[in-house]
N, C-alpha and C positions, 0 to 999 in steps of 0.2 A: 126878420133878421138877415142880413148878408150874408151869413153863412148859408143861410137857406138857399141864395143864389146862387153859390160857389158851387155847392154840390147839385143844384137841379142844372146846371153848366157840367159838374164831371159827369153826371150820368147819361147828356147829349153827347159828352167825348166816348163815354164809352157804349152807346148804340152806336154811334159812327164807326169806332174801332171796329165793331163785331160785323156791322155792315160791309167793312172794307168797303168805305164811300171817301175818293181822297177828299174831294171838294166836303165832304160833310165833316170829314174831320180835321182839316182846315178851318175851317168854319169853328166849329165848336172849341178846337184852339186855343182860338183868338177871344169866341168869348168866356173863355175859361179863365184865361189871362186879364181879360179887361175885368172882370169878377173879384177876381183875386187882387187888382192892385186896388180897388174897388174899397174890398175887404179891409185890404192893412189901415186902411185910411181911418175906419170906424171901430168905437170901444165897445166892448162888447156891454151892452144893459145889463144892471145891476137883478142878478139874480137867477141870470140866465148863465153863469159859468157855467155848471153844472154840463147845461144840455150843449153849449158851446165846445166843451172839453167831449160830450159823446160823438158828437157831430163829427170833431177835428180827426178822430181816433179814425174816425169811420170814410173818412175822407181820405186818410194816410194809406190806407188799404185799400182803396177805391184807386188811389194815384200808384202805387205797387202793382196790383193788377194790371192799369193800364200799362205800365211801362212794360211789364212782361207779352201783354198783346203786342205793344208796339217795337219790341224784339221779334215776335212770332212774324207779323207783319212783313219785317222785314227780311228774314231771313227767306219767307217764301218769294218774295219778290226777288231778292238771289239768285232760287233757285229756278225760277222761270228764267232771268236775262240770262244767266247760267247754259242753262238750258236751247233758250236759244240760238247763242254762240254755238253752242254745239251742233247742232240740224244745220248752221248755217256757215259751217267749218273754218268760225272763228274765234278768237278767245274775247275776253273784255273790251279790249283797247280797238278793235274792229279790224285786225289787221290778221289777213289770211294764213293759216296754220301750216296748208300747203295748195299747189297747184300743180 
């Protein structure tokens, strides 16, 4: 089933996530997305709602999760460029605070 691919695709986006690998989550991305239009494309077999609807649920919270790692993500990445402005006695925009 597709669905089966959509989610063996979010659970590569989310080792990548946990990895902090950008290239791998790049990667996984792209094919999470090509999955999923993939997906729309196909009816789900007759019989298989059921496991289609536990999947989708389990999918919805799989994609929740990640977006909250990929807030965390990003927030630490902040605080390191943050950070480095700081040691390097500049703000954001790379322009010296004082001299």
């Amino acid at each position: 089933m597709m669905l089966d691919d959509v989610q063996s695709r979010l659970d590569a986006l989310v080792g990548a996530l946990d990895g902090q690998d950008a290239g791998a989550i790049i990667a996984a991305t792209e094919d999470l997305a090509t999955a999923v239009i993939l997906f729309r494309g196909t009816a789900i077999p007759a019989g298989s709602e059921q496991r289609a609807r536990a999947l989708i649920g389990k999918t919805l919270g799989q994609l929740e999760a990640a977006a909250i790692r990929v807030n965390i993500l990003k927030d630490w990445t902040r605080q390191r460029i943050d950070k480095s402005h700081e040691i390097r006695g500049t703000h954001h925009r790379g322009i010296a605070l004082t001299y």
